[in-house]
C-alpha positions, 0 to 999 in steps of 0.5 A, a space after each residue: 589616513 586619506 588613503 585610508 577611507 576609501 578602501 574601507 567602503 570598497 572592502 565592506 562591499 567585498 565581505 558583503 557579496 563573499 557573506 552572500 554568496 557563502 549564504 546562499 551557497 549554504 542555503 542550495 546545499 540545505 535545499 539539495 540535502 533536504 529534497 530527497 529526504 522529504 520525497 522519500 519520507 513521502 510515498 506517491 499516491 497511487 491510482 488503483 483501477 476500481 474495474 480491475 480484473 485480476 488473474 487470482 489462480 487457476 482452476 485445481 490450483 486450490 483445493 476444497 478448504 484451502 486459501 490462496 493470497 494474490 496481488 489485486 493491484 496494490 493491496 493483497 487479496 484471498 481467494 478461498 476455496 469452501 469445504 464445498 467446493 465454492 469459490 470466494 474472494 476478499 480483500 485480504 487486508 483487515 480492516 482493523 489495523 491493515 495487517 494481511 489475513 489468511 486462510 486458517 484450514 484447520 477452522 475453516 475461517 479467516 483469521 487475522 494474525 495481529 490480533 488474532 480476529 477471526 471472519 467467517 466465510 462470508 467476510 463477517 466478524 467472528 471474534 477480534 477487534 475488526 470493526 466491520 467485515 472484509 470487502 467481498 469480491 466478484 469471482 468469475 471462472 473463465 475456462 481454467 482461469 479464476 478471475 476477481 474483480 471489484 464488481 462483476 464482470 460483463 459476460 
């Protein structure tokens, strides 16, 4: 029996470092496992430039009464051309539940499909649930280029 009792304490020491090195072990795999879950379920924030000048069309792509969306950096826009002839541009996301809005021809209006509100062609609320207007942009043609920006560009 002698024998006996020494082993025990070395034994228990043994099971003591094999059940944390086990636990540990479990703990990195829950850690690497749940890492990428967590950076995917969260999107990085982008920068987006406020001076940011973008190529929308170019000139004879739009017709008289006819509405184009294009990527203003990260978000969509609407250049429209008027019955007359005159150039338009907004943000193309409405501001109600951020749905894409276009150009309907036929009404010669802005129209938002999700819940069916409409803009007249100075950006303001016709009907629908929006709570404000689009954002309006600067358009500035430069030779056969049709170009948008958030505030006007220097000559």
């Amino acid at each position: 029996m002698s024998m006996d009792a020494p082993q025990r304490p070395r034994s228990t020491l043994r099971r003591r470092i094999i059940d944390g090195v086990l636990k540990g072990g479990v703990v990195a795999l829950a850690g690497a496992v749940m890492y990428p879950i967590v950076r995917f379920s969260r999107p990085p924030k982008r920068k987006e430039t406020m001076d940011a000048n973008v190529l929308a069309a170019t000139v004879g792509e739009l017709h008289p009464n006819s509405g184009k969306v294009f990527r203003f950096g990260s978000r969509p826009g609407l250049l429209i051309m008027t019955p007359d002839g005159e150039y338009r541009a907004y943000s193309a996301v409405c501001p109600h539940l951020n749905c894409t809005v276009q150009y309907n021809d036929k009404r010669s209006q802005i129209w938002c499909a999700c819940h069916n509100g409409y803009f007249d062609l100075t950006g303001k609320v016709i009907s629908g649930p929006p709570p404000k207007g689009l954002e309006e942009f600067q358009v500035v043609i430069d030779e056969d280029e049709i170009l948008v920006s958030r505030r006007p560009l220097d000559a």
